[in-house]
C-alpha positions in Angstrom: -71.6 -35.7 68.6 -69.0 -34.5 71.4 -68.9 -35.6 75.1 -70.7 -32.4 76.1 -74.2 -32.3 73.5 -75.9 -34.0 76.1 -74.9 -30.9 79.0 -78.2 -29.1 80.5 -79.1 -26.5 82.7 -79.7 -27.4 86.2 -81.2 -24.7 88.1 -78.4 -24.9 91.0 -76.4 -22.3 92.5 -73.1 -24.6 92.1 -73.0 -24.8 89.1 -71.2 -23.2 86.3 -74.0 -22.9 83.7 -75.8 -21.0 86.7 -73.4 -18.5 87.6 -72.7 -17.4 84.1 -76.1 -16.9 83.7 -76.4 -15.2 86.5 -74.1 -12.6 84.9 -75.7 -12.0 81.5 -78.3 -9.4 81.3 -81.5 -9.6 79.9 -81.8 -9.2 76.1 -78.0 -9.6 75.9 -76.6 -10.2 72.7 -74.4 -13.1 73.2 -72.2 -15.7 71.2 -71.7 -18.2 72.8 -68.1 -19.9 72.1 -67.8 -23.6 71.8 -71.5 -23.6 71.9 -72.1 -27.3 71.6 -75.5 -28.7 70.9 -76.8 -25.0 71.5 -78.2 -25.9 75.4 -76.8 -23.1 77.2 -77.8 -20.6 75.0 -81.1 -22.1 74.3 -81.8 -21.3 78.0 -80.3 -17.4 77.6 -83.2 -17.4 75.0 -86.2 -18.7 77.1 -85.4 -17.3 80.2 -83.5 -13.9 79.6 -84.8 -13.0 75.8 -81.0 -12.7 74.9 -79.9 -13.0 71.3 -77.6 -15.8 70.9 -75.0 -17.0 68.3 -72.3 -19.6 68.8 -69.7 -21.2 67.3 -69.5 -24.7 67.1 -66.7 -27.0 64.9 -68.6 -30.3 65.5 -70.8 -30.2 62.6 -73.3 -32.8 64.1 -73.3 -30.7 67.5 -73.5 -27.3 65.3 -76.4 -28.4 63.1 -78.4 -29.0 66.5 -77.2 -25.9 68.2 -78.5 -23.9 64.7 -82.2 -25.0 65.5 -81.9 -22.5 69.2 -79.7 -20.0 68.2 -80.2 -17.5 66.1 -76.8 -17.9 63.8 -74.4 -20.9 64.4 -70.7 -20.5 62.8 -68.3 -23.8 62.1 -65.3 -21.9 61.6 -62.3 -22.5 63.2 -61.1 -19.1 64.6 -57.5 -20.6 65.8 -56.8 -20.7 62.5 -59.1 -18.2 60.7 -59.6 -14.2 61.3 -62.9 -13.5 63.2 -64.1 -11.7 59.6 -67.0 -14.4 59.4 -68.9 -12.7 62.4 -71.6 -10.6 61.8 -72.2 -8.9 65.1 -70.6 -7.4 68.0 -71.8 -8.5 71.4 -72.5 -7.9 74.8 -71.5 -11.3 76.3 -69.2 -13.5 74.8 -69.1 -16.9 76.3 -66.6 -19.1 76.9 -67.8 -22.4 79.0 -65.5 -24.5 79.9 -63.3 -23.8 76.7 -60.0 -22.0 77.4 -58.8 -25.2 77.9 -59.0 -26.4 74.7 -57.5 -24.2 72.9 -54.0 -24.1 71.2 -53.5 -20.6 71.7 -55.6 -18.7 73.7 -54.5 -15.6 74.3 -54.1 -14.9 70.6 -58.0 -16.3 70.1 -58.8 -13.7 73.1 -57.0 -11.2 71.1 -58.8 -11.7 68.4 -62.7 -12.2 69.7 -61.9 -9.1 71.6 -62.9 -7.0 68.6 -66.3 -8.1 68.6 -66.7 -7.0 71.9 -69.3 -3.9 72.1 -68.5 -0.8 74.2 -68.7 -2.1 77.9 -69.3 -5.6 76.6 -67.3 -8.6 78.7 -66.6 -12.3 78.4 -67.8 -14.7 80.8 -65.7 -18.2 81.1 -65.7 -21.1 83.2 -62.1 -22.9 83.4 -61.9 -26.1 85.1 -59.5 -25.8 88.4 -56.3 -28.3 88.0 -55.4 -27.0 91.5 -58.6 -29.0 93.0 -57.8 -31.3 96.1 -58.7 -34.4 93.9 -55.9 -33.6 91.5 -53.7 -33.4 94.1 -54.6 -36.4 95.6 -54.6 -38.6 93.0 -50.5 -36.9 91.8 -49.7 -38.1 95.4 -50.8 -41.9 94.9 -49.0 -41.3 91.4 -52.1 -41.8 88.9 -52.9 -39.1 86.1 -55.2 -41.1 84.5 -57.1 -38.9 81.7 -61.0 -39.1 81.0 -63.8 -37.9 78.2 -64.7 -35.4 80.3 -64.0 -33.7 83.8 -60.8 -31.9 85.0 -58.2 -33.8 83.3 -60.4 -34.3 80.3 -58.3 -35.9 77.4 -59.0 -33.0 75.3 -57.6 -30.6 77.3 -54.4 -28.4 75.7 -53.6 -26.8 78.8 -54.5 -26.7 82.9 -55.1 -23.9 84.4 -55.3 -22.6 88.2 -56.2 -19.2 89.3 -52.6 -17.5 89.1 -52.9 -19.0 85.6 -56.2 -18.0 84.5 -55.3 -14.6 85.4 -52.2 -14.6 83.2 -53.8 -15.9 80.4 -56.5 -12.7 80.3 -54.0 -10.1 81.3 -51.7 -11.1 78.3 -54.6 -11.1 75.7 -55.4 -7.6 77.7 -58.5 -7.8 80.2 -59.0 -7.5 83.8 -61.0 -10.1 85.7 -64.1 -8.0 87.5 -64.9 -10.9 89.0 -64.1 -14.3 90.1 -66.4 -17.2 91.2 -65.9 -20.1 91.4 -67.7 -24.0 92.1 -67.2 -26.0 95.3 -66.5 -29.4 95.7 -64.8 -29.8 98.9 -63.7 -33.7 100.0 -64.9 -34.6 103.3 -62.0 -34.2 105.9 -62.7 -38.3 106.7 -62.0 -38.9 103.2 -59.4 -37.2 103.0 -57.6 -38.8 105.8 -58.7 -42.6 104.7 -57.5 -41.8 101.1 -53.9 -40.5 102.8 -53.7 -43.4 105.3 -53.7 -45.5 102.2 -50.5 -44.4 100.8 -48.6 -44.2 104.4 -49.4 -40.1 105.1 -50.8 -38.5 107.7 -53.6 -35.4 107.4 -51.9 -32.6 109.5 -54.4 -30.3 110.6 -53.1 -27.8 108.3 -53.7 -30.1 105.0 -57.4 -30.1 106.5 -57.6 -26.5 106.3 -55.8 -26.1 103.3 -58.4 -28.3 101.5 -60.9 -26.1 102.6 -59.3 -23.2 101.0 -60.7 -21.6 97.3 -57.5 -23.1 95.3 -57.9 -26.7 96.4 -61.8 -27.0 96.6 -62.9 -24.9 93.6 -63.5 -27.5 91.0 -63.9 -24.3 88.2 -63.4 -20.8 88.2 -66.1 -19.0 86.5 -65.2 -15.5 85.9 -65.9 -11.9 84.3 -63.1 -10.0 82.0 -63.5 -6.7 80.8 -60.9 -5.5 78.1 -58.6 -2.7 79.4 -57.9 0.4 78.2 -54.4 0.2 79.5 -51.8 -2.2 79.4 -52.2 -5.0 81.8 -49.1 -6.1 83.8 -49.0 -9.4 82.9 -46.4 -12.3 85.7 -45.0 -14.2 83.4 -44.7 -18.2 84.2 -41.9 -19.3 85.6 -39.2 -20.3 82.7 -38.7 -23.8 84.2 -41.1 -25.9 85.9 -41.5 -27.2 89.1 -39.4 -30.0 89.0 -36.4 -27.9 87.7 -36.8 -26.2 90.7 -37.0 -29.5 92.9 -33.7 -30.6 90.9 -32.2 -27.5 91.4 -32.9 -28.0 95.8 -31.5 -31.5 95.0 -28.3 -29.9 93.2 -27.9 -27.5 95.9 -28.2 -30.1 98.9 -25.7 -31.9 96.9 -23.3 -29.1 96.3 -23.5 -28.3 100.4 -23.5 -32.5 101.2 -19.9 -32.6 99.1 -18.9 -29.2 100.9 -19.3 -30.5 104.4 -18.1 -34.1 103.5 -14.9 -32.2 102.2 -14.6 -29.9 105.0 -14.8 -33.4 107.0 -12.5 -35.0 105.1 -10.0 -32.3 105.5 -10.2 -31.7 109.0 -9.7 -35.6 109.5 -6.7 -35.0 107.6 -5.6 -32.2 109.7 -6.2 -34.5 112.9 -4.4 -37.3 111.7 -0.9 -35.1 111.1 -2.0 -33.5 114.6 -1.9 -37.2 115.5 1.4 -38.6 114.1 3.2 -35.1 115.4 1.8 -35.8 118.7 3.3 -39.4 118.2 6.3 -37.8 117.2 6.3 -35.6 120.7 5.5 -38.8 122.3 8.4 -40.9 121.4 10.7 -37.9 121.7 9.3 -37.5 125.3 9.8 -41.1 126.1 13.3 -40.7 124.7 13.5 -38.0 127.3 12.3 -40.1 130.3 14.1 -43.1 129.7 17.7 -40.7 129.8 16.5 -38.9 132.9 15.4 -42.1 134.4 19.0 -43.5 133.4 20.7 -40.3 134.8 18.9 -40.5 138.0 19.6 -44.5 137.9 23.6 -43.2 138.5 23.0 -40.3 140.8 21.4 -43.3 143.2 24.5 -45.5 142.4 26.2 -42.6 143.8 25.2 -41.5 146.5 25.1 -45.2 147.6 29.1 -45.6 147.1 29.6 -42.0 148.9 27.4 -43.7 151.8 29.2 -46.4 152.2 
């Protein structure tokens, strides 16, 4: 059995089971992709008369799951064609999935044939942008679990730039974009701060009310397009190249000005000894006209007398 057989539907708003059903139509037709112990789509049955398949590669999860859907597949389509699917569908599902996946823009790719005219898929992707990611990067934990955001199954983490990406390169457009809150109170934030020596500014407060740091996962609707999708490709280095590369550059400019320093200390010391230089020459100078007016004196003295 996986870590998720045991998932049901709770009939709340804020949840992600909710608002994908929420999107589904009545008497869909619907294959449900990573479809567990078959809850999800047990409920699309009951409640909405939908016709649900799934696939499922946990046998002991599919043979459940094949009791409350009408077909349940174990193949594994990252490394098989699609060819095993009998049906094209309105709804494909993919809950809390994406994730797991190797590849999946070329699994998008391929599911997207089984798609019906107007048909869309409906996913929910966990947010690695949430505020309690964030928080626990700045105490320095990343401590995986069996399930939640940092999940130790998950291949890859996704925000909402990212999700994005990921369906315009297999070719859809996201129609829509939901997503589920869990905010941290603003006093928890602070205590939890305070703890490692920070300070909430009142612009951390309202940035951890925003969508990207309180969504805890994005549930969405993609509909394949008929033209070419411009697709922002990630960044070929990641974020701490970029934080080396600031380092580099302060460096480079650090060394500059020290140099510049160096040099003009340089300058100033030769200013210094050629001053000396004028100095002694000057003293020189005095010390003959002081002699020379040392006779005129004697002089004038003698002529007095």
């Amino acid at each position: 059995m996986s870590n998720y057989s045991s998932s049901e539907f709770e009939n709340d708003p804020n949840t992600p089971w909710y608002k994908a059903l929420s999107n589904i139509p009545d008497g869909a037709t619907v294959l449900d992709f990573g479809c567990s112990s078959g809850n999800f789509g047990e409920v699309l049955v009951k409640t909405k008369d939908c016709i649900v398949d799934g696939i499922e590669p946990y046998e002991a999860d599919a043979k459940i799951a094949a009791t409350k859907l009408r077909k349940v597949y174990t193949n594994n389509i990252e490394k098989e064609d699609t060819d095993f699917l009998e049906s094209d569908y309105d709804v494909i599902y993919f809950g809390d999935v994406i994730e797991h996946l190797v590849e999946p823009v070329k699994v998008l790719k391929k599911i997207k044939k089984h798609l019906k005219n107007g048909g869309v898929i409906i996913f929910s992707i966990p947010n690695m942008a949430h505020m309690s990611v964030r928080l626990s990067l700045l105490k320095g934990n990343y401590k995986h679990g069996d399930t939640g955001l940092l999940d130790k199954t998950h291949l890859h983490f996704y925000d909402r730039d990212e999700i994005t990406r990921v369906f315009a390169e297999a070719g859809f457009n996201i129609s829509k974009m939901d997503y589920v809150k869990r905010d941290i109170p603003r006093d928890v934030l602070k205590e939890e701060l305070n703890k490692i020596g920070l300070t909430a500014s009142r612009g951390f407060l309202d940035s951890s009310k925003s969508v990207d740091a309180s969504a805890y996962q994005f549930v969405g609707v993609a509909r394949p397009s008929a033209k070419p999708v411009r697709v922002k490709r990630p960044s070929p280095s990641p974020a701490i190249n970029e934080f080396e590369r600031h380092i580099d550059y302060v460096k480079t400019v650090h060394k500059a000005q020290i140099k510049a320093h160096k040099d003009r200390i340089e300058e100033l010391a030769r200013e210094n000894s050629e001053l000396k230089q004028q100095n002694q020459q000057l003293r020189g100078k005095i010390m003959t006209l002081r002699k020379l007016l040392s006779k005129i004196r004697n002089v004038a003295r003698r002529e007095k007398v």
